[in-house]
C-alpha positions as MATLAB code, in Angstrom:
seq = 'XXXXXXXXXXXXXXXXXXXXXXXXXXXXXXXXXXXXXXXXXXXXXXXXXXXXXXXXXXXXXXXXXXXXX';
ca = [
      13.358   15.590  -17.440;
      14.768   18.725  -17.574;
      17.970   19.918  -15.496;
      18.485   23.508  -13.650;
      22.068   24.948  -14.202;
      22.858   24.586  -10.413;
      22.356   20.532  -11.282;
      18.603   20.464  -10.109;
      16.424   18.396  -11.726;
      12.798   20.700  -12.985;
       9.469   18.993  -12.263;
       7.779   17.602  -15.456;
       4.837   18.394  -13.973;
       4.869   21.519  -12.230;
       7.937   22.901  -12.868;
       9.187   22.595   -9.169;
      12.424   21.866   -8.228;
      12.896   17.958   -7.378;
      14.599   16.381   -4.466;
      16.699   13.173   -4.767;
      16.368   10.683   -1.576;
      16.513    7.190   -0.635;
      13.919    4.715    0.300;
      15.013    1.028    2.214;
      12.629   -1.591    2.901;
      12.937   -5.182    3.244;
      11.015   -7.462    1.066;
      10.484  -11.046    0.679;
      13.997  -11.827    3.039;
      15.535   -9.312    0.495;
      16.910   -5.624    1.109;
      15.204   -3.339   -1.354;
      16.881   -0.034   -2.192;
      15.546    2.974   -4.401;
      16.975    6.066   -5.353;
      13.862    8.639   -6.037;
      13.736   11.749   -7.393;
      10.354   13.777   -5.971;
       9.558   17.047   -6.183;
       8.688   19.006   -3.550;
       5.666   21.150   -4.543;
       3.692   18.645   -6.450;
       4.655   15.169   -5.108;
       5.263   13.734   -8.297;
       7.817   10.782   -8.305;
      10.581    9.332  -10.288;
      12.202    6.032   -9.459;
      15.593    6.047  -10.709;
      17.423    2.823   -9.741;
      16.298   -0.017   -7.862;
      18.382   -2.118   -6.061;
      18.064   -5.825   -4.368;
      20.223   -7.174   -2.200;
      19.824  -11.101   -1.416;
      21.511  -13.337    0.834;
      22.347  -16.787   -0.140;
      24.271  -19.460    0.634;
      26.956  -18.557   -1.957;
      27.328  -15.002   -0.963;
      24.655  -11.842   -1.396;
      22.966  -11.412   -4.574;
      22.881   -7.609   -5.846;
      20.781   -7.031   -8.636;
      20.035   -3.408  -10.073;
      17.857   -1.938  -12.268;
      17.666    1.339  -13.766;
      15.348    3.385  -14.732;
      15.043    5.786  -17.727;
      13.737    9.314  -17.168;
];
């Protein structure tokens, strides 16, 4: 993925520029978090990290994966 110089990430696609946002939802008993990249002109979409959050008895349970672009 290609960067702009005012820190923009460039569409792979179509060139566009890309918009970074959020996404929540709750899965399984488990909060899911994403952090997206998705460009505005195309729709194309880039997960960048995902991250679970999990209750337990002990404590909450965070695990995160990232994502390569």
């Amino acid at each position: 993925m290609i960067w702009r110089k005012n820190g923009a990430p460039k569409c792979p696609r179509c060139g566009g520029k890309m918009m970074a946002f959020m996404e929540a939802e709750n899965v399984d008993g488990a909060k899911r978090v994403r952090y997206v990249l998705r460009c505005k002109s195309c729709g194309y979409r880039n997960v960048l990290q995902d991250i679970t959050l999990r209750k337990s008895p002990q404590g909450v349970s965070v695990s995160i994966m990232r994502h390569c672009f």
